[in-house]
N, C-alpha and C positions, 0 to 999 in steps of 0.2 A: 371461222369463215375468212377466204381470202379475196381480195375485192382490188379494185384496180381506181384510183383515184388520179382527177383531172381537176383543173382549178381554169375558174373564170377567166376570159380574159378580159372579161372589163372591173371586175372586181376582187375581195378577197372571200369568195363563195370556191366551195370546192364538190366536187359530187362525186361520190363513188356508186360501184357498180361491182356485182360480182365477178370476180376475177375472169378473162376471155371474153367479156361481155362485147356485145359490137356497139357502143357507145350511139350509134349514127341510127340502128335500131329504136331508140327509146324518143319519147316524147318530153322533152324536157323542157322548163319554163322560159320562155323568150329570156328572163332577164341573168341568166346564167349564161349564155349560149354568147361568143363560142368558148368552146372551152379547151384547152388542151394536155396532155400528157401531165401526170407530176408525180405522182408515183404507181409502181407496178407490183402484184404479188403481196403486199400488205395482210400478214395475219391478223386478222383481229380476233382478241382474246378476254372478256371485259374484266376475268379475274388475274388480269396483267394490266396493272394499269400502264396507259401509254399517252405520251405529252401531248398535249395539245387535241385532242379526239375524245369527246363522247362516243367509246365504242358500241355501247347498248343500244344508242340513241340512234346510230347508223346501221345493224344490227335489224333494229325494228324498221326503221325507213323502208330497209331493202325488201324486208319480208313483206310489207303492206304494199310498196308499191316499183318496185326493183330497180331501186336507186334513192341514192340517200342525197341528201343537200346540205351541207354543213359549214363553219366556219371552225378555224385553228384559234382555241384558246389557252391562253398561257398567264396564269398567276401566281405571285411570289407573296408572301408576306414576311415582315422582319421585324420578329421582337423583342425587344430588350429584355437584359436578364435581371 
């Protein structure tokens, strides 16, 4: 699925939408709004994993409700040998 993703600008909430979508169409919750551009064209693939993205999780959003709400997580861990 390729999906066109915009990020809050009052926070770090990001919301995608399937790719072409007209953003301005959908009903989205006051406290993401507004929101703007951040990236376009984005494959999502969930047996590729990709940083930062629950894509399953975005995936299901879209399909229940034609736009997803997410946040970018990124974790390391480092163990001694």
């Amino acid at each position: 699925m390729k999906v066109d993703i915009y990020k809050s600008a009052k926070s770090d909430i990001y919301v995608s939408v399937p790719e072409g979508t007209d953003i301005q169409d959908l009903s989205l919750p006051k406290e993401v709004l507004p929101v703007g551009p951040f990236k376009s064209s984005v494959d999502l693939n969930p047996t590729q994993p990709r940083v930062g993205i629950d894509q399953q999780d975005v995936i299901d959003q879209i399909e229940t409700k034609g736009y997803a709400i997410h946040g970018a997580k990124v974790s390391t861990t480092i163990e001694d040998e």
